[in-house]
C-alpha positions in Angstrom: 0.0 0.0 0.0 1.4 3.4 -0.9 1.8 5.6 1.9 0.2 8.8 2.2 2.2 12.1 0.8 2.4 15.2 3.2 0.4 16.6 0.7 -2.1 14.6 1.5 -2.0 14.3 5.3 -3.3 18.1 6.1 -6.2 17.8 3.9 -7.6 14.2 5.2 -6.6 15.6 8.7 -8.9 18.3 8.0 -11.9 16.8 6.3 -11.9 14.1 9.8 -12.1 16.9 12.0 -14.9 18.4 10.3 -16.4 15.2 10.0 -16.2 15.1 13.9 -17.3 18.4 14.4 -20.6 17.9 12.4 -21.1 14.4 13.9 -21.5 16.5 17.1 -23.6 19.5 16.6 -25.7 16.9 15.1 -26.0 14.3 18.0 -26.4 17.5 20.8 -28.9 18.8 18.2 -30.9 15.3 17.9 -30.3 14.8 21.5 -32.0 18.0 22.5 -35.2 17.4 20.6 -35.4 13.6 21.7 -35.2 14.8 25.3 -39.0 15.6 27.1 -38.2 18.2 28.8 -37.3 20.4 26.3 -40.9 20.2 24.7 -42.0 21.1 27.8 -40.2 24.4 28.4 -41.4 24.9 24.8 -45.0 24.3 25.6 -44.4 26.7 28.9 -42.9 29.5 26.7 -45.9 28.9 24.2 -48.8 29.0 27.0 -47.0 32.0 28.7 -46.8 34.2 25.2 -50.3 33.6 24.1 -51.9 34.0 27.9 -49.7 37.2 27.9 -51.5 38.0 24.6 -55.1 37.3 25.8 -54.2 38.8 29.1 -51.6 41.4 29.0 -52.6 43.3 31.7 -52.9 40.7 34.6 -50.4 37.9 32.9 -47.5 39.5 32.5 -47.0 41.2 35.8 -44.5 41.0 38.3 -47.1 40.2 40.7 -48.7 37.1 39.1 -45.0 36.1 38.3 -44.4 36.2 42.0 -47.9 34.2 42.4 -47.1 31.4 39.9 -43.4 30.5 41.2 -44.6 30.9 45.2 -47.8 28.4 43.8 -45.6 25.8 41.9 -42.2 25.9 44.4 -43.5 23.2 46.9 -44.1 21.2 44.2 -41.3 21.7 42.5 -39.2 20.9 45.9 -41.4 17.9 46.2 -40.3 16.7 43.3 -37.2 16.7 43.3 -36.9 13.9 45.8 -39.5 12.0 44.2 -37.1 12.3 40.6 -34.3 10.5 42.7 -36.9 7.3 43.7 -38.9 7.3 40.0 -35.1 6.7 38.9 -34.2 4.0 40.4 -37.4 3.0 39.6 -39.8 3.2 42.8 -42.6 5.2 43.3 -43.9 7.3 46.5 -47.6 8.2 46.7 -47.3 8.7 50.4 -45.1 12.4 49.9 -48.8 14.4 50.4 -49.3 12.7 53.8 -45.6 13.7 54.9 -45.7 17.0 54.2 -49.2 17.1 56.4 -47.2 15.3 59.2 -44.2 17.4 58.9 -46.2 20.2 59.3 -48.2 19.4 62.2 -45.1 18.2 64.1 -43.9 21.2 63.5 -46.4 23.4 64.3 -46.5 21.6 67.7 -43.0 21.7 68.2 -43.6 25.7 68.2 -46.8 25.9 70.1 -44.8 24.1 72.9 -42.8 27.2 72.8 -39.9 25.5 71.2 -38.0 27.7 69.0 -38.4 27.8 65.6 -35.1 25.9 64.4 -36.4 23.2 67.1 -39.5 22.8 65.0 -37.5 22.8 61.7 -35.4 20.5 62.6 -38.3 18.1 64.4 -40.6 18.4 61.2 -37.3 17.4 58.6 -36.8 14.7 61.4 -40.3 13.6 61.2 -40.4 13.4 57.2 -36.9 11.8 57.1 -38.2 8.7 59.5 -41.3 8.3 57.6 -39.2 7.9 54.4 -36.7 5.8 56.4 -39.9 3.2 57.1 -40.8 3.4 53.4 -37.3 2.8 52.4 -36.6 0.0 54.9 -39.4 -2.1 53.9 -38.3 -1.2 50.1 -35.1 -2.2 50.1 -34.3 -4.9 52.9 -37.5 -6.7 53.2 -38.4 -6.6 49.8 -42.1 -4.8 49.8 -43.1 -3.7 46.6 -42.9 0.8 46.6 -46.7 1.1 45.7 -47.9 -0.9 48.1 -45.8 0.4 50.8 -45.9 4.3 50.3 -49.8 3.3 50.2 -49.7 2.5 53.3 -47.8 5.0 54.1 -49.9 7.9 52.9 -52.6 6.5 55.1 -50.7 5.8 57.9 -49.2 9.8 58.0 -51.9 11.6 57.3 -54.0 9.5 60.4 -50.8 10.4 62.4 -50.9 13.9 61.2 -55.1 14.4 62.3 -54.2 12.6 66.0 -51.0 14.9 66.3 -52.6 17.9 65.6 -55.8 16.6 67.3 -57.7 18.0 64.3 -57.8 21.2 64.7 -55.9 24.2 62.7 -52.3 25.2 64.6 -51.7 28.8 64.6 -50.4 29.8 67.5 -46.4 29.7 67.3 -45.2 30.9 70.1 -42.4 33.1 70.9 -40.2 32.1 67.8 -43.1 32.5 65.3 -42.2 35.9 63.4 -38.9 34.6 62.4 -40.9 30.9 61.2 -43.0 33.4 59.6 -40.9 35.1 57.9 -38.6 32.2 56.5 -41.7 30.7 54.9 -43.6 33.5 53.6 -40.5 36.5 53.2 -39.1 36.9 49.9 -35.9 38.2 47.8 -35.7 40.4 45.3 -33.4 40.6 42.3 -32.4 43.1 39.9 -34.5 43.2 36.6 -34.4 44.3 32.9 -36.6 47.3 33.3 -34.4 48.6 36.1 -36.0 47.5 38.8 -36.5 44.5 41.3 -38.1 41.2 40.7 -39.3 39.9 44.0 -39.2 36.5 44.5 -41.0 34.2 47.2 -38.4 32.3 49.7 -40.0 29.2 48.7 -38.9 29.7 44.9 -35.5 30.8 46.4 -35.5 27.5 48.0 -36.9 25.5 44.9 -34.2 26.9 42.5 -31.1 26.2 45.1 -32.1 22.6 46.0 -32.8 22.1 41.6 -28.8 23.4 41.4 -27.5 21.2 44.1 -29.6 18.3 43.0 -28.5 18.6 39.4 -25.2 18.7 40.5 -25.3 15.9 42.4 -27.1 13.4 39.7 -24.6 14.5 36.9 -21.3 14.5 38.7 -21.5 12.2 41.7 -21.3 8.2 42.2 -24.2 8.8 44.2 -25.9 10.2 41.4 -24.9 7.6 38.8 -25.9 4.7 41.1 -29.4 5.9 40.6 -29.3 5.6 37.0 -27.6 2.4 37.6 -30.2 0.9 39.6 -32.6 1.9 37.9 -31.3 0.4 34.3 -30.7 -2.6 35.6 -30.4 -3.4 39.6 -29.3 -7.2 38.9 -26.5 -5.5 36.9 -26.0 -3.1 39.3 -26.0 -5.4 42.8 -22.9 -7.2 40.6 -21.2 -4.1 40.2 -21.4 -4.0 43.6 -23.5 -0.8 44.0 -25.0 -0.6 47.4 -28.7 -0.9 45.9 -30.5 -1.5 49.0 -28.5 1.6 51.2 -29.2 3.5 48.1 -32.8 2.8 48.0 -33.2 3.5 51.4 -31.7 7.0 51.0 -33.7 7.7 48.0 -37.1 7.3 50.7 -35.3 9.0 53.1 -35.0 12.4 50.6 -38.1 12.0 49.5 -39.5 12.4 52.8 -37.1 15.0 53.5 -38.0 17.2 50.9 -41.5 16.8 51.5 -40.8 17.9 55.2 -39.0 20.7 53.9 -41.5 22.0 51.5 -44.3 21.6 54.1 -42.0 24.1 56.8 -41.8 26.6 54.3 -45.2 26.3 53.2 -46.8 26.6 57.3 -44.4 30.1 57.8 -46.3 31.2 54.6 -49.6 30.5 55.1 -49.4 31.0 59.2 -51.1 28.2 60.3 -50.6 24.5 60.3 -53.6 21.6 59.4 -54.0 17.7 58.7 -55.2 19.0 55.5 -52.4 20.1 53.7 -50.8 18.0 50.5 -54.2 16.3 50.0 -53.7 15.3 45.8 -50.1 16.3 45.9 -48.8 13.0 45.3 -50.6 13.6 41.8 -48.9 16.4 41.1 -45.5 15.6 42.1 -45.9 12.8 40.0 -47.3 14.5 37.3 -44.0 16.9 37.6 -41.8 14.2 37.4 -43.2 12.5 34.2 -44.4 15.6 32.6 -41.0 16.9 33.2 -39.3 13.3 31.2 -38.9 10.6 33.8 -39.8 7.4 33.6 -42.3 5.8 35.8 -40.0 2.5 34.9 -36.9 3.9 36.6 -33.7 4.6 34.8 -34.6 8.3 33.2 -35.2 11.7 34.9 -33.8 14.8 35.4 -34.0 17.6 38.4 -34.6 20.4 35.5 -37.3 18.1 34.2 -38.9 17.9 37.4 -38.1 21.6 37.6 -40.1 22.5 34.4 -42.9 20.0 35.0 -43.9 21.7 37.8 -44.2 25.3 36.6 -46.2 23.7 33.8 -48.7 22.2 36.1 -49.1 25.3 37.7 -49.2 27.7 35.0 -52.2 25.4 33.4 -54.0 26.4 36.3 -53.1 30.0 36.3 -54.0 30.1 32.6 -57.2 28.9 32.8 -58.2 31.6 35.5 -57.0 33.9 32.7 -59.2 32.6 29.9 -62.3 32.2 32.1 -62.2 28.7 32.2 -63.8 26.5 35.2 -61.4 25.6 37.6 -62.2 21.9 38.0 -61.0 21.6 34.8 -57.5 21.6 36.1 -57.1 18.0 37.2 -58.8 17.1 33.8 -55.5 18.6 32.1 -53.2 17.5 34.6 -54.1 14.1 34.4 -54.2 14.6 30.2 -50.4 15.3 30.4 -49.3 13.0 32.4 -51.1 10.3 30.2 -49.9 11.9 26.9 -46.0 12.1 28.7 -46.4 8.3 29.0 -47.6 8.0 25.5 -44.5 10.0 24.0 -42.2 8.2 26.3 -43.8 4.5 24.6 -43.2 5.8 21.4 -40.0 7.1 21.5 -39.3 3.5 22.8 -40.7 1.9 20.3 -38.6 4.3 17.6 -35.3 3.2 19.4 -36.4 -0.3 19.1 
């Protein structure tokens, strides 16, 4: 075989890089549109425009901005422990209950005259045992997830009515301005017209929780053990990935994060109840799948979650706009989550 000239060896050089370069932009290009989530911001930037259209006055305000992101942030906190169990392929329903428990035990917890970081620590404690239960009976004794965190979401929110002896907790005590204030205060940023942008503590929250989390799931062995277990745990147990510690920890956030958005969410609203996350479950859920994951583990992301969330919520906001009924809003809800399962089956079916 003749060897190449010199000539030659610049211009085939060259034409491979190019060849690379292309291959690239092209597979980041086709990876983009394959990947859910980015539909969805596209549907969230479509909604917002033509609501802003049909209501320019009362859409595109800094105050309903403020509304929407306070509305959507417990959710969206929520969800981002439930993205970590839906990856490696579990499910919680009981994360409504939690938050309704975490509350009340912290509500208590102040109304004994505790201070307020007593009561914020008691109420993460509370939401990380229940999610230590779920997790334990998960992992070690081999329960399947729905039937457990079933169980579970009965078993919390009974606790949460005897614990609160059903009644609605709004005495704090002495420490209750400052629980007050880290639930319902806010921040405000600089924006384009000059100004400030206020934002609600519990968006501040959302948004620094979705950075660390996102952090953690792309650059951490903790964060690709999820993935792991999730593709395939046989595969993973031989690796020797610590599935059922991991699984455990996965509850364990879950309930933690449900805790956390229930804190914030008594300081806002000023009063406790073994009421609160009734139907949340649905829509943390419906983030999570809405937002790309898969309900058969393996797939999901915290921007996802992230995204799925303020769509949920903006739905709801939207149709106030238009004039719509309300109790339409589960009806759409429950539309997207079965059409994000239909898109994920055929994009399956494509790879296949």
């Amino acid at each position: 075989m003749q060897a190449p000239t010199p000539a030659d060896s610049p211009r085939r050089s060259s034409v491979d890089i190019s060849d690379v370069t292309g291959l690239r932009e092209t597979t980041y290009w086709q990876a983009t549109v394959a990947n859910q989530a980015f539909w969805v911001t596209v549907t969230v930037i479509l909604l917002c425009l033509v609501t802003a259209w049909h209501q320019p006055d009362t859409f595109a305000t800094k105050g309903n901005f403020f509304n929407i992101t306070r509305n959507f942030a417990a959710i969206g906190i929520m969800a981002m422990g439930m993205t970590c169990v839906i990856i490696t392929g579990g499910i919680d329903l009981s994360v409504g209950s939690v938050m309704a428990l975490a509350a009340v035990v912290a509500a208590r917890i102040m109304e004994a005259g505790f201070e307020w970081y007593v009561a914020f620590i008691a109420g993460l404690m509370a939401g990380a045992a229940a999610g230590a239960i779920n997790g334990s009976l998960i992992a070690y004794v081999k329960l399947p997830p729905f039937v457990v965190t079933l169980g579970m979401l009965s078993i919390a929110r009974s606790a949460a009515i005897v614990l609160s002896e059903n009644r609605v907790i709004y005495q704090f005590g002495p420490g209750a301005d400052t629980f007050k204030a880290i639930g319902g205060g806010q921040v405000s940023i600089p924006w384009i017209d000059g100004g400030w942008l206020p934002l609600s503590n519990l968006f501040a929250v959302l948004v620094v929780l979705a950075i660390v989390m996102s952090i953690v799931l792309k650059f951490t062995a903790w964060g690709r053990y999820l993935f792991a277990i999730g593709g395939n745990e046989h595969a993973a147990r031989l690796t020797g990935i610590p599935v059922d510690r991991i699984k455990l920890q996965v509850y364990m956030l879950a309930g933690m994060t449900a805790a956390l958005a229930a804190i914030m969410s008594v300081g806002y609203m000023g009063s406790a109840s073994n009421g609160m996350g009734r139907m949340y479950e649905l829509y943390v859920i419906a983030a999570t799948v809405i937002g790309g994951a898969n309900l058969m583990g393996g797939k999901g992301s915290i921007y996802g979650a992230f995204i799925g969330a303020a769509l949920i919520f903006l739905i709801r906001n939207s149709l106030i706009m238009f004039g719509v009924d309300a109790n339409w809003y589960d009806f759409f809800v429950g539309l997207f989550i079965i059409l994000a399962v239909l898109l994920e089956r055929l994009r399956a079916r494509q790879q296949g």
